[in-house]
Residue, then its C-alpha position, 0 to 999 in steps of 0.5 A: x497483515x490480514x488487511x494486505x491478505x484481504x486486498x491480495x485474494x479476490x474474496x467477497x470483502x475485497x470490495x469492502x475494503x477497497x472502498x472503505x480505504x476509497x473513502x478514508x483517503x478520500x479528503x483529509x486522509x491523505x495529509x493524516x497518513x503522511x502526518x502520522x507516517x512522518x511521526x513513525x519515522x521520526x521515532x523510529x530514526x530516535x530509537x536507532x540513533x538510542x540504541x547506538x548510543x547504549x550499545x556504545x555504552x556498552x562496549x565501555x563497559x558502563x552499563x547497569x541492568x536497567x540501560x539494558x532494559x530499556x535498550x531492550x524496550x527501544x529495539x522493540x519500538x523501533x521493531x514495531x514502527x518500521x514494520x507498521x510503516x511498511x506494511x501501512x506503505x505496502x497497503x497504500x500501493x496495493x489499494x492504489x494498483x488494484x484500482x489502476x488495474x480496474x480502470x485499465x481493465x474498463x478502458x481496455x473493455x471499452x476498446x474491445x467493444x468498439x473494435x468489434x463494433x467497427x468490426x462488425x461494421x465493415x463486415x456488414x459493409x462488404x456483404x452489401x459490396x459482394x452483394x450489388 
């Protein structure tokens, strides 16, 4: 969370992280993110599916302290591997829009300057018009 703060506000560290996350997806990095986000899911998907089945237990009324214990345990897994895949996915699309909106911003400053330079051009143009 305090990495998605860091790339929200422009600070001074703004620029490190962008880079280091620049050269972290860089190579391989891509393949281990997916890799690692794919695992996530998987168990994420296992916890759920064993949480219906206890609360199905439970409903039967067969359960003993110790299911309940460890239906309590696989909630919390499952709580913490979707919100580290939401945040990891959230911080993926902030660091891919803040460098789409930088390379737009050069290109957009590169059209401005040519505008005003063809600008200028025919500024000077018609100045030697009026002149002759």
């Amino acid at each position: 969370m305090a990495l998605i703060m860091v790339l929200v506000f422009k600070t001074p560290l703004r620029k490190l992280v962008l880079m280091s996350l620049d050269r972290v997806k860089r190579g391989h990095g891509p393949i281990v993110v997916k890799t690692v986000a794919g695992r996530f899911f998987g168990v994420d998907v296992k916890c759920v599916q064993h949480n219906e089945d206890q609360k199905r237990w439970i409903d039967e009324g067969a359960v003993n302290p110790t299911d309940q214990v460890l239906m309590a345990k696989h909630l919390l897994e499952a709580t913490l591997m979707g919100s580290s895949l939401f945040l990891a996915l959230s911080m993926d699309r902030l660091h891919h829009y803040i460098k789409e909106l930088r390379i737009r911003r050069k290109s957009m400053d590169a059209a401005k300057k040519q505008n005003r330079v063809i600008e200028d051009g025919k500024v000077e143009e018609s100045k030697v018009l009026k002149k002759r």
